[in-house]
C-alpha positions in Angstrom: -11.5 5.8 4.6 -11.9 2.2 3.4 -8.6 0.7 4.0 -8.2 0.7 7.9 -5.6 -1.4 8.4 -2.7 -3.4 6.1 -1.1 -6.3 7.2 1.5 -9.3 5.9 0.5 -12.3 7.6 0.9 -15.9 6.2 -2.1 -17.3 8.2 -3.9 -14.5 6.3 -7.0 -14.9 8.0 -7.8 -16.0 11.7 -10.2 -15.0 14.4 -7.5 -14.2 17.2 -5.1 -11.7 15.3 -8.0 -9.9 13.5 -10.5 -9.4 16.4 -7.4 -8.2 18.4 -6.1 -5.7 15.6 -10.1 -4.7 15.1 -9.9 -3.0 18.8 -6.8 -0.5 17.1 -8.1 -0.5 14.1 -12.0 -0.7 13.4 -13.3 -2.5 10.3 -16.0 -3.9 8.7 -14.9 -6.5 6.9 -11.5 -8.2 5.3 -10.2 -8.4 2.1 -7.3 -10.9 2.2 -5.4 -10.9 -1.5 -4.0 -14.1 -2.7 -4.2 -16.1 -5.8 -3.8 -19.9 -4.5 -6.9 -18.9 -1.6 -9.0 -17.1 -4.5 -8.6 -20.0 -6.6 -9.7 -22.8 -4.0 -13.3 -23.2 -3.5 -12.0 -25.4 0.4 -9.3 -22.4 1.7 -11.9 -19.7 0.7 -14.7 -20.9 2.6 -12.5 -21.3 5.4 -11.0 -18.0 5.5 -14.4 -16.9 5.0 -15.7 -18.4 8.2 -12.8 -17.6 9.9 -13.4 -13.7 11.2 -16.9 -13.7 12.0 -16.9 -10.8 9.6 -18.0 -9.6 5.6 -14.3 -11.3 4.2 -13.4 -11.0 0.1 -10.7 -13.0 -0.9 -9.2 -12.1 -4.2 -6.7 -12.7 -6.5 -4.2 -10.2 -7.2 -5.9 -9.4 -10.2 -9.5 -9.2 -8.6 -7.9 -6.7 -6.3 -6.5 -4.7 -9.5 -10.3 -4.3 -10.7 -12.0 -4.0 -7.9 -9.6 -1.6 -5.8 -11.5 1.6 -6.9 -15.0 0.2 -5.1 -12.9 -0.3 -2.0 -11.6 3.0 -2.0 -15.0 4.7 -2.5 -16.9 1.9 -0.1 -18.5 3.4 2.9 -16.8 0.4 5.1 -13.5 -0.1 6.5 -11.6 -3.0 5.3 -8.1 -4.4 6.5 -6.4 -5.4 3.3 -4.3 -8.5 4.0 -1.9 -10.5 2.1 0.2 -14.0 2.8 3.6 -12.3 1.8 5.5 -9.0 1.0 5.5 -9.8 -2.3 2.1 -9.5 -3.0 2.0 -6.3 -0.9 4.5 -4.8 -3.0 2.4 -5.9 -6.3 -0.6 -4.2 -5.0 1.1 -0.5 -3.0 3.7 -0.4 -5.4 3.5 -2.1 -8.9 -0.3 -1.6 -8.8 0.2 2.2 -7.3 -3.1 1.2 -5.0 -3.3 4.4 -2.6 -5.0 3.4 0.7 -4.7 6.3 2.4 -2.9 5.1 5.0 0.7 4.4 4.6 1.7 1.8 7.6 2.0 -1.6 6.6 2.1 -4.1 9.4 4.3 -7.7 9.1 2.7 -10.4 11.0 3.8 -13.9 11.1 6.3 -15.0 8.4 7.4 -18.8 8.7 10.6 -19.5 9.5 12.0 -21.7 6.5 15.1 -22.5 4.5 16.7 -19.4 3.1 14.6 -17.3 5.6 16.6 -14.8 8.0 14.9 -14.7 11.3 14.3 -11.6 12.6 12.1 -12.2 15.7 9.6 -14.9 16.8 7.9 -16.1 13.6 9.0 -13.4 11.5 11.0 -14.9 9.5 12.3 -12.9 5.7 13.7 -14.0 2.1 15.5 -12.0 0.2 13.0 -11.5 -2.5 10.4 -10.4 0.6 13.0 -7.9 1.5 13.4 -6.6 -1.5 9.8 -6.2 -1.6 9.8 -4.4 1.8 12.4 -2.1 0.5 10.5 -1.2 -2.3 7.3 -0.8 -0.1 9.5 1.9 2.2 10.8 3.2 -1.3 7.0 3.9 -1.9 6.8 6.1 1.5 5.3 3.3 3.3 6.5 2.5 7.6 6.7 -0.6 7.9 6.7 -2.4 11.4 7.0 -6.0 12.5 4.1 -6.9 14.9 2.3 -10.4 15.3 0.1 -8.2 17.9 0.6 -4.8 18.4 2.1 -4.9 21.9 4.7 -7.2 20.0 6.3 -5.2 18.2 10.0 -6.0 17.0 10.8 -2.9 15.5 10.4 -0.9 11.9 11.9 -2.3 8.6 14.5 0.3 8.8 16.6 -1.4 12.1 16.8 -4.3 9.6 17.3 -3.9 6.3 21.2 -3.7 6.7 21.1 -7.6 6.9 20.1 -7.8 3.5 22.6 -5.2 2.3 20.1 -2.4 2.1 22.0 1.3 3.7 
């Protein structure tokens, strides 16, 4: 398997979260998924440097051409992204099939049109929408800044943004 582990987190990339996740979940390396980090020589670097491990960061449409080396690749990679929406672009619109289907939501800022739904995890309507469509796609999806920290699955939540 390549894909060991997929996570929503809008850090993206720090040392803490991912060597703690790593102990669930070996990997290799990281690919984190965003087209403002791929974009900026200063946020790459630092995202690279942040792990201690082999980290790609891509844009969205890097991702698109390079997904078929990652699924064949001989490492295991946690695929990370800064928001559900780019999740949902990738597992959904993109039909990337990682061969696992959890996807786990990590810190979301709280921030103006945000519903809080736990300690930092914090969701728009356009991200729920997103979520819904992930589940829609046979995906779980859990809210966990660390896995002992779990607030529960997207399903005990979804009713506050008028999802049945």
């Amino acid at each position: 398997m390549a894909v060991s582990f997929i996570r929503v987190d809008d850090r993206m990339i720090h040392g803490q979260t991912c060597t703690r996740w790593a102990l669930e979940y070996p990997c290799d390396g990281l690919i984190a998924v965003n087209d403002t980090a791929a974009k900026n020589p200063v946020l790459k670097a630092a995202y690279k440097s942040a792990s201690g491990k082999k980290t790609f960061v891509w844009s969205l449409e890097d991702f698109k051409a390079k997904s078929d080396k990652v699924i064949k690749s001989k490492d295991n990679y946690f695929l990370i992204t800064k928001n559900p929406v780019d999740m949902k672009k990738i597992l959904v619109d993109q039909g990337f099939q990682p061969g696992i289907h959890t996807v786990i939501i990590g810190p979301c800022n709280d921030r103006p049109g945000a519903t809080k739904l736990g300690n930092n995890q914090s969701i728009t309507q356009e991200e729920a929408q997103a979520l819904e469509d992930i589940m829609n796609a046979g995906y779980e999806v859990e809210f966990a800044l660390l896995k002992e920290e779990a607030i529960g699955n997207w399903k005990k939540f979804r009713g506050q943004f008028g999802f049945n």
